[in-house]
N, C-alpha and C positions, 0 to 999 in steps of 0.2 A: 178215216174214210178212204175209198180206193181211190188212187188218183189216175188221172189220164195221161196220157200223152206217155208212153214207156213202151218199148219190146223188149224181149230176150235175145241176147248173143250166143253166139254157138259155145262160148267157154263158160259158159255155166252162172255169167252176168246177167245182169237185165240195165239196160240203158233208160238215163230221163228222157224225152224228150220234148222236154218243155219249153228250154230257153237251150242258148249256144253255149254252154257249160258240155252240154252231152254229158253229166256222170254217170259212170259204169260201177257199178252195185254187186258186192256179196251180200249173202244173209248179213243181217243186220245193220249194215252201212246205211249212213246219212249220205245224202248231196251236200254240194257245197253252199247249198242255202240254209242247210241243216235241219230241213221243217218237210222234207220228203224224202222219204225213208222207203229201204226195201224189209219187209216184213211176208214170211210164209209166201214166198217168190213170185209175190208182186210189188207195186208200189203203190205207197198209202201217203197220205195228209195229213201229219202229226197234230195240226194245228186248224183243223175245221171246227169251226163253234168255238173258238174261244181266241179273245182279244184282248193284246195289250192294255186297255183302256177305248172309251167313248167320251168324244168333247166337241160341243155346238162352237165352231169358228165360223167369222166371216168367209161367205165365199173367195174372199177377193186374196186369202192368206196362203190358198192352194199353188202357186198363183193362176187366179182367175178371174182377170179385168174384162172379159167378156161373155161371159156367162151367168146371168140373171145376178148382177150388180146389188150388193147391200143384201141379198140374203142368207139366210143362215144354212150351211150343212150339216149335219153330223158325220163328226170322223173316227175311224177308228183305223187300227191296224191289228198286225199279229205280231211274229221273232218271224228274224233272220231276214238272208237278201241271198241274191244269185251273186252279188257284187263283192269287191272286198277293196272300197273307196279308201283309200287311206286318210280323206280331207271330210267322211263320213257327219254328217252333223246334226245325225240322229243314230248317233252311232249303239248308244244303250237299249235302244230296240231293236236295231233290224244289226247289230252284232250279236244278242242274246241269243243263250242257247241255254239256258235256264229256263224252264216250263213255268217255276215260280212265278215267273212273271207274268204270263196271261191269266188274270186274276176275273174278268169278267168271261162270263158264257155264255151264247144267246145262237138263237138259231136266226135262220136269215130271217122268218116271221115277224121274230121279236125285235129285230131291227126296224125294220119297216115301220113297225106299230110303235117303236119308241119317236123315230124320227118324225114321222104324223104328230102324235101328243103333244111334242114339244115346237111343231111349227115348222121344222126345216122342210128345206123345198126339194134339198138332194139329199144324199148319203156318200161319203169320200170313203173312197181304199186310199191310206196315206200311212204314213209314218211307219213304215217300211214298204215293200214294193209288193202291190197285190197282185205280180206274174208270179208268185212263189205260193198263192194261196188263191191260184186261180178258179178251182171248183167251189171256194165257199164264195171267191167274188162274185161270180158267175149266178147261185144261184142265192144271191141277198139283190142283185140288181135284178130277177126277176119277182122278186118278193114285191122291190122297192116300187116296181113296175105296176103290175097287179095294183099297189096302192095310192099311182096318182102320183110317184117320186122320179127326180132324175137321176143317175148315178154317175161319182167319178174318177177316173184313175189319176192318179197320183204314183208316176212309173218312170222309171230310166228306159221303158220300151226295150227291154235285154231278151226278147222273146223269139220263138222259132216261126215261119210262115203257119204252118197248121195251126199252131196252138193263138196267134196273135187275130185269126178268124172268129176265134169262140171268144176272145176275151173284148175286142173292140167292136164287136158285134154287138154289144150287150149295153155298152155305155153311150152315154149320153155327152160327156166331155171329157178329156185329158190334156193336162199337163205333161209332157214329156221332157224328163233331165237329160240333155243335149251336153254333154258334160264338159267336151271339148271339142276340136274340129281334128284331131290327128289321131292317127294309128298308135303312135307311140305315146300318148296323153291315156289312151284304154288302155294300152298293154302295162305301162309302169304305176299308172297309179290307182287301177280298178280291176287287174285282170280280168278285162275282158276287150273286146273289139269291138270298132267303130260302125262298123257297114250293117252289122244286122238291125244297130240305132236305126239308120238312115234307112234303111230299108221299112221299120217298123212308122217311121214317120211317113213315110210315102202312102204308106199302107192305110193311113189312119186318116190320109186327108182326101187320098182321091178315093179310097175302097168304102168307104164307113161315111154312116150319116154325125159321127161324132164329133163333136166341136174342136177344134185342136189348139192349145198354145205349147208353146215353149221355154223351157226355163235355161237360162247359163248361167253358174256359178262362176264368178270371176276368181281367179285365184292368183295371187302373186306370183310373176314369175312363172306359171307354170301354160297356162291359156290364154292370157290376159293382152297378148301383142296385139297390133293395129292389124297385124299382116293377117292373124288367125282371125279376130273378129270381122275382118272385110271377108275373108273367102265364106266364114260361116254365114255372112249377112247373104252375101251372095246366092249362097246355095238354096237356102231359103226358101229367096226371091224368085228363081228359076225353076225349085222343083216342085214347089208347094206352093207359093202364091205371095203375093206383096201383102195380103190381108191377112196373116197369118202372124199373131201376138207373138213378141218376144222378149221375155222377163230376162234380164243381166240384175245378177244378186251379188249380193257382196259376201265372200267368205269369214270367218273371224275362226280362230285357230283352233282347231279339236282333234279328235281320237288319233291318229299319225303323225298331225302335221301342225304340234304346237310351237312351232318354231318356224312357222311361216306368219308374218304379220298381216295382218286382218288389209280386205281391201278399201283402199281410201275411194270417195266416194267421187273424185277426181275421174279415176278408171273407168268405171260405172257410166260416168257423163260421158266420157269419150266413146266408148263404147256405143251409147247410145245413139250418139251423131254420128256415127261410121254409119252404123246400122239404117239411119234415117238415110245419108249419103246415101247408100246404094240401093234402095228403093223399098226398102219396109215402111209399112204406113204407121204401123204400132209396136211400138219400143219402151220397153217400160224400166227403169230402175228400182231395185227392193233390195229390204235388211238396212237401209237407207234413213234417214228424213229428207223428202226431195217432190216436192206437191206437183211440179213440172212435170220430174220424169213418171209421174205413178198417173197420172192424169192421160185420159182420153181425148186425142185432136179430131178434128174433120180434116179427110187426107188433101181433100179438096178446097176447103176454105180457112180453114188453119184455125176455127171458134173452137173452145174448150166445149167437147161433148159430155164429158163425165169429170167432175174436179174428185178428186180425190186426195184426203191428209193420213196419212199410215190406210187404214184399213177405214176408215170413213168416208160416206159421200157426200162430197160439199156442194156440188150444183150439177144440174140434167140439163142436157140442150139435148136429147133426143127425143123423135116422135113415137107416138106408138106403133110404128112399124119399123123405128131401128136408124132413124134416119137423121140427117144433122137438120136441125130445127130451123137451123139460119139461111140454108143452101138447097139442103131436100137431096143429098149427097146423102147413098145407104152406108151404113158402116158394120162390118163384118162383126157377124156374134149374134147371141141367142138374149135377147130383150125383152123387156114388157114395160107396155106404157108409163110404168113409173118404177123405181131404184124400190129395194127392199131399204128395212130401217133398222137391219140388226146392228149395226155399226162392228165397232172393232172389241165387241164384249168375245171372252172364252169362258166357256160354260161345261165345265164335266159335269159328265153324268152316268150312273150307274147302274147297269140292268141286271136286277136279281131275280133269283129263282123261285117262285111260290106253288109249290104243288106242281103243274104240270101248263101254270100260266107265268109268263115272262111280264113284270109290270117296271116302269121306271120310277125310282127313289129320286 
């Protein structure tokens, strides 16, 4: 498919311009996401209509503690990343550059209509970053739309001003990989930079009606200081809001960096209480067992609003307008009067091709 967001250069290139990579392209060059390609001197989407894989997860795995609680999404992704994380921990998808591997096909229709059949409420762009595969996200969350569906990103926000209009216009929630709080934490272990993150998070919370939380991967040694976690709490609080979720996950050693030891859940805690310290009202720990940190407070009267054990809901003190049951104190996020009940089940599932109708196996 053709893709957007690209001009020509006077040398005889054509530029992405998708995300802050900007690569510049001959005949047949890949980008560095490897899934947007110059072909017959434009640029195309290697990878429209076909995906890694589809699998029904808990909402709550994206992470998303505030976004219709206990129910089920369907997720899928495609190959490759604009990123090149060294601590990657989906590193075998969004490093793939083998086609082999997108083994399922499906137009955005056939998602929609799978995700209905089988009961999910939203549809996830996950397990790799759907800014790399933004025209087929773009038009499966209108499909999803059209059907009654929410849709979510699951994104490091590594996107341009233009292009970050068309794709958080469209969703309904995100997750944003907040990865670390320095310059030098994108430049050495992700090539890329920090400020177009922050910028794309600013973007999302005051420009867009879409839900927003936040994820930090703690990493040994490398983000994990009191000093980083306080200014990132900080910043937060200041430019986006005290109601604004913030997931600290724990790392465990993969694709570059198996030789950094997994983070103790010690980290994780402190972390959280920094974060509380400086006035975020939700602060969550994951990759964990921690029923505490994964659990929803009322900011205001400190009653457990949401218990939650791994991806399970264990008790509701919300009203059905979103409110602490005990105080009548609103609490930030998208609710309904009661939790869904998919719990912590993972459900693949396969969309095959019959004739000229997409049905699920």
């Amino acid at each position: 498919m053709r893709a957007r967001y690209w001009h020509a250069l006077e040398d005889g290139r054509i530029q992405c311009d998708l995300c802050p990579c900007f690569c510049k392209l001959r005949e047949g060059q890949r980008g560095l996401c490897f899934v947007r390609a110059r072909q017959e001197n434009e640029l195309i989407l290697t990878t429209y209509g076909r995906s890694s894989g589809f699998c029904v997860d808990p909402i709550e795995k994206k992470p998303l503690n505030h976004f219709l609680p206990g129910t089920p999404v369907l997720s899928f992704g495609t190959a490759g990343c604009n990123l090149t994380c060294k601590f990657c921990q989906n590193w075998d998808i969004s490093k793939a550059t083998q086609f082999d591997r997108l083994q399922d096909q499906a137009s955005p229709e056939a998602i929609a209509r799978a995700a209905k059949e089988i009961g999910a409420r939203s549809v996830a762009f996950t397990y790799n970053d759907p800014v790399i595969f933004l025209e087929y996200a773009v038009d499966v969350a209108a499909a999803c739309r059209e059907a009654g569906l929410k849709t979510v990103a699951v994104t490091a926000g590594y996107i341009t001003a233009e292009a970050r209009k068309e794709m958080f216009g469209v969703m309904d929630a995100a997750n944003v990989d907040l990865k670390g709080f320095s310059e030098d934490f994108y430049r050495t272990l992700c090539t890329a930079k920090l400020r177009p993150v922050l910028d794309t998070l600013e973007y999302v919370r005051h420009e867009t009606n879409c839900w927003l939380e936040i994820t930090t991967l703690l990493i040994p040694g490398k983000n994990d200081s009191a000093a980083e976690t306080q200014a990132l709490s900080q910043w937060i609080r200041q430019r986006l809001g005290p109601d604004t979720p913030l997931h600290f996950t724990a790392f465990h050693p993969d694709w570059r960096m198996r030789d950094t030891p997994p983070t103790p859940a010690a980290t994780l805690q402190t972390a959280r209480r920094i974060a509380l310290e400086n006035g975020l009202r939700y602060v969550y720990t994951g990759n964990v067992h921690d029923e505490a940190g994964q659990s929803t407070y009322c900011h205001c009267c400190g009653e457990r609003l949401v218990g939650r054990d791994w991806y399970d809901i264990t008790s509701w003190a919300l009203t059905g307008d979103g409110r602490c049951a005990h105080c009548r104190e609103a609490c930030g996020g998208v609710f309904e009067p009661r939790p869904g009940a998919w719990g912590s089940r993972r459900l693949p599932v396969r969309l095959e091709l019959h004739g000229q109708m997409d049905t699920l196996t």
